[in-house]
N, C-alpha and C positions, 0 to 999 in steps of 0.2 A: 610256646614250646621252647624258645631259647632260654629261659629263667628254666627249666625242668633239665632242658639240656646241663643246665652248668654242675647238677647235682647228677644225672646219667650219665655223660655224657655225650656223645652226637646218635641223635635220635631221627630214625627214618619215619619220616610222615605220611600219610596218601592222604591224596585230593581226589576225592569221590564227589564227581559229578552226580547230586540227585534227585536235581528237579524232575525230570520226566521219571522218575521214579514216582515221585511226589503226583503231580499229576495226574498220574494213570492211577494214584491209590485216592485223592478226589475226586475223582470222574466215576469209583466204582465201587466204592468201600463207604458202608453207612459213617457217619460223623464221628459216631462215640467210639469206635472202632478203628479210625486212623491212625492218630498216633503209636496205636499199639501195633498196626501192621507197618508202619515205617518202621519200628525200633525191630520186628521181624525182617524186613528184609535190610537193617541196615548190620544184623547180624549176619545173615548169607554173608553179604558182602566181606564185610570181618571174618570170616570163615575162609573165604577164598582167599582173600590176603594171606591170611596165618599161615596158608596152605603153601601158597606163594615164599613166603619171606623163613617155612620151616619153624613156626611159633608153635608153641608148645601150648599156649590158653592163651587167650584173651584178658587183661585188667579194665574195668569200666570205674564211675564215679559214681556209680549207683548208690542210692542210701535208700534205705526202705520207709516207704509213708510221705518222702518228700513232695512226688507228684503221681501223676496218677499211673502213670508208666511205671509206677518203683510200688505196688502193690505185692504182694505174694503171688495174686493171681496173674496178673499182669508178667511178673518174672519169669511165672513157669510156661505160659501162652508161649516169652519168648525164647527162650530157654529152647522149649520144642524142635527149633528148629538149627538147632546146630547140635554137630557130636564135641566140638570146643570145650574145655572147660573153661568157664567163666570165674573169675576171680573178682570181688568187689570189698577190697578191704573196706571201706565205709559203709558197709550196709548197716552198723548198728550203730554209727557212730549218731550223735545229738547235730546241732544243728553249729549251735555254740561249737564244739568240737571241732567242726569242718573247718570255718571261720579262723579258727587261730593254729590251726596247720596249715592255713592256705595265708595267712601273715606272715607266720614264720617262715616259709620259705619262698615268701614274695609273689603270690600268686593273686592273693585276693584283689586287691586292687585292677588288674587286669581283667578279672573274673565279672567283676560287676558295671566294668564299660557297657555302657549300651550296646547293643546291635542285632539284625534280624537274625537269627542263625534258622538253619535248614526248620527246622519244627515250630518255633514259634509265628513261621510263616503261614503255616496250614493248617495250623493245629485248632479244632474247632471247639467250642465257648463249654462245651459238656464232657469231655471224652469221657470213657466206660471206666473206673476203678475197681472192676471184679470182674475181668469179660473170662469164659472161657475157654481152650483150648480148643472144642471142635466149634465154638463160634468164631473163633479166631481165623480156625484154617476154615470155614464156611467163608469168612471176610473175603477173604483170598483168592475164590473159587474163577472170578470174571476176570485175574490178574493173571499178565504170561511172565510169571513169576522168573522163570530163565530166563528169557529172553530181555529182560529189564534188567535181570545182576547184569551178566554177559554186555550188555551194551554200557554200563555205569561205568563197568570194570575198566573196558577196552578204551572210553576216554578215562581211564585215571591217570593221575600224575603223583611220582613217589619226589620226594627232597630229602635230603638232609640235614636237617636243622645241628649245627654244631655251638657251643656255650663262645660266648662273645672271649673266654677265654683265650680257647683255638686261634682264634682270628687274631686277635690282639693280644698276643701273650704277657708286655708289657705296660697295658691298663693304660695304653695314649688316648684310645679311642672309647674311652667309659664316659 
């Protein structure tokens, strides 16, 4: 975030808490259907934010066909559940494409460190590439869908990530 900071400037972040999200969506949510009900409620949550913070739409890093989350059907399952409008400059971009805007403005490298993040934790060896919308909100049905945002939300933690400029105006500490 601070490399993106130096090009926006100081950028407000949240720390959504979402394992027990996670969870309660393995405990009750067929396999091939997970990941796409996390990227559903990890939209709520972005929704409540935006609502929060006075955001006018949401921007994601979605590209279409990369994975299985980023299908057409997939988008519109998630889509469904917010009135946000979602923005994804990368949705056509190539793959190539991505790779050398994220060089050029120093991100790549970062991008491709190793680490567990929230989905590749749970995320099971088939998920669904075509699921649709009343199977999706079917997925759902065993989920106390409030009460899961509402409790993610209420441990969130916001930051502000400001460009190492801010901090160090005169580039001692670069």
């Amino acid at each position: 975030c601070r490399v993106l900071a130096g090009y926006a400037g100081p950028l407000r972040v949240w720390i959504v808490f979402f394992t027990d999200i996670q969870r309660a969506i393995q405990l009750s949510v067929p396999d091939g259907l997970r990941v796409l009900v996390m990227r559903r409620m990890m939209m709520r949550l972005v929704e409540r934010l935006a609502e929060q913070e006075r955001a006018a739409a949401v921007v994601t890093g979605e590209n279409l066909g990369q994975v299985a989350s980023q299908t057409i059907e997939s988008i519109a399952a998630i889509n469904a559940v917010t009135q946000l409008p979602v923005l994804r400059p990368l949705i056509g971009a190539d793959k190539t494409e991505i790779v050398a805007r994220a060089e050029a403005i120093g991100t790549y490298d970062i991008s491709i460190r190793p680490y567990e993040d929230c989905c590749s934790l749970f995320v099971p060896p088939h998920p669904r590439t075509q699921p649709g919308l009343q199977e999706a909100d079917e997925a759902e049905r065993g989920l106390p869908v409030g009460a899961l945002i509402d409790a993610a939300l209420q441990r969130s933690e916001r930051l502000t990530i400001t460009p190492r400029w801010a901090r160090d105006p005169v580039g001692v500490g670069s």
